[in-house]
C-alpha positions, 0 to 999 in steps of 0.5 A: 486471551492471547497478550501478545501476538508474536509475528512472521516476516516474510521479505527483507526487501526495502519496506520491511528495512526502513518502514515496517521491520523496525517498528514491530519492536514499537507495537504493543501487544507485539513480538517479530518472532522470526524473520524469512529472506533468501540470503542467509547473511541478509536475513540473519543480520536483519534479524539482530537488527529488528530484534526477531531471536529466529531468522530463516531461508525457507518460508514454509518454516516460518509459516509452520512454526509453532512459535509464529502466530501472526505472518506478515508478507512483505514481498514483492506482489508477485509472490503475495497470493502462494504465501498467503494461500500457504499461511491460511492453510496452517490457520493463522492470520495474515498481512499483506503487502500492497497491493493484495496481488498482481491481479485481481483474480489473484487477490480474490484467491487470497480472499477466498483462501482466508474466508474457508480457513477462517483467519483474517486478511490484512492489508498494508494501507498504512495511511489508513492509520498514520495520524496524518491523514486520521486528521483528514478524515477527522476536518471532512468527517466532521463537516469542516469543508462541508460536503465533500464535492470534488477530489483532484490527484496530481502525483508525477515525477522525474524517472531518477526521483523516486524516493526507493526505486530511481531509473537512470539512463545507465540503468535501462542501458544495462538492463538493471531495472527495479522490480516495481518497474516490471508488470510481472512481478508488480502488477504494473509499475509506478501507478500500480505500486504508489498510486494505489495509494492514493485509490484506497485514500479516497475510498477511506475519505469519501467511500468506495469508488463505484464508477471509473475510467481511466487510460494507462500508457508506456510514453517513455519506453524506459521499462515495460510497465505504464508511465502514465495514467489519467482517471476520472471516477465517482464514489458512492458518496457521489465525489467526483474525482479526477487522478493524473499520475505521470512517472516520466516528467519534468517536475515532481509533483505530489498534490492531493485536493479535496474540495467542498461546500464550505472549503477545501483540504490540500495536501502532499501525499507522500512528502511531509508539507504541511496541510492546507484547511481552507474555510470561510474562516480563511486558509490555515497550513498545519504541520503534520508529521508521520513517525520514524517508521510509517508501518508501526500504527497499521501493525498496531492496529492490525495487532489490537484487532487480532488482540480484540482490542479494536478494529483494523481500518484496512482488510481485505475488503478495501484491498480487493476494492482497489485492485478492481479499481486499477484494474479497469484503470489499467486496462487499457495498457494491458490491451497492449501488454499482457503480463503472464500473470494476468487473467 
């Protein structure tokens, strides 16, 4: 048996620069053996940067390599479905970038695509594996709050907070708008890149989403994809959930609740407070922190999973289960606006 998988990365964008990129070097059982992006200078100096001895323009180079085992997709959405299609056809594993694709049509080709070559289809829910949340899991699992009952998402921002992709007033005046704020090449906009997050949290913590509606507007008009979007859903466990996600408002909130029959669990979701564990005990705040790079437990579980070490806890599986979720949340605002990607 294989000791070390050596990986692709395909994508210099700003994920595989502060989060992913340089946590392969931290994982082990791993090795970035090569490096794909669309400048040379950029993916040359990454490369040194993340430790890969080989860098390259052409993702097909990457893919075929002889020395490459394992590739990871780290692109925007858009992109997400050809790569993975192309990977599985040369037989080798592959890590994708949330969400799976821009639509669900698309994230059931790369599934399907996986199945027939026989390779596995990972997908990058790293909250899935970071200790701060594994400490969630553990407090509900365990029966600390009792029966789960009810789980409330609030996630809004002001349009220039955004911790990678702000919007100004400038920007839109420009025409100088992020990827992610465009539905073809994200899928959607904020909700569709942050807020999936949060989807696929609640399935990990309280089991799949079997019911759900939700409304999805643009009220800001600052770039065409939705601003804000409200749900309300049922998981297989019977939670009731509610999720309100605004990305044009006056305050920057970030504030997930889950709460049961002994208690309630409070907590940040993409900031680092501290966890609030209410119990009948009382209220306890405990710190808990994420490491430097947020990728490098998902990359390593999804490493010792192709080592047979253990199991990675994001797969296609659960990442197909989240596209469909956004999906009908969503679809009110594609009644509107129909990217061309779409179904």
């Amino acid at each position: 048996m294989a000791q070390e998988i050596r990986w692709g990365m395909i994508g210099c964008g700003d994920v595989a620069k502060t989060k992913s990129g340089p946590a392969f070097s931290l994982v082990d059982g791993a090795q970035l053996q090569m490096i794909m992006g669309p400048v040379s200078s950029d993916v040359e100096r990454y490369a040194k940067a993340f430790g890969a001895p080989m860098s390259t323009n052409d993702p097909e180079e990457l893919i075929n390599h002889p020395d490459v085992d394992a590739v990871y997709v780290a692109t925007p959405p858009d992109s997400h479905c050809q790569y993975t299609e192309l990977v599985a056809k040369a037989g080798k594993p592959v890590l994708s970038e949330k969400p799976m694709a821009c639509n669900v049509k698309d994230a059931e080709l790369m599934t399907e695509s996986c199945l027939r070559a026989g390779v596995p289809l990972y997908v990058a829910y790293y909250r899935r594996a970071l200790p701060r949340y594994l400490m969630i899991k553990d407090w509900i699992d365990s029966g600390r709050i009792g029966t789960p009952r009810f789980v409330h998402i609030q996630h809004t921002l002001r349009p220039e907070s955004h911790p990678v992709a702000p919007v100004t007033e400038e920007m839109v005046s420009r025409g100088d708008l992020p990827w992610r704020y465009i539905p073809e090449v994200g899928g959607g906009g904020n909700f569709i890149d942050m807020g999936t997050h949060t989807i696929d949290m609640v399935d990990y913590l309280l089991g799949p989403i079997t019911e759900v509606e939700g409304r999805s507007e643009n009220k800001g008009g600052l770039y065409p994809a939705e601003d804000t979007v409200s749900a309300s859903f049922i998981t297989e466990q019977g939670v009731h959930g509610t999720g309100q996600w605004c990305y044009v408002a006056g305050t920057n909130v970030d504030r997930m609740e889950i709460v049961g029959t002994e208690g309630a669990v409070r907590f940040s979701f993409f900031n680092q407070d501290p966890h609030e564990l209410e119990t009948k005990a009382g209220i306890e705040r405990v710190e808990a922190k994420n490491p430097e790079y947020f990728h490098q437990p998902i990359i390593q579980s999804v490493t010792d999973d192709l080592l047979k070490r253990a199991t990675c806890p994001s797969t296609a599986e659960n990442g197909l289960r989240a596209m469909k979720i956004q999906e009908k949340i969503m679809a009110q605002f594609f009644e509107t606006y129909v990217s061309p990607s779409a179904p």
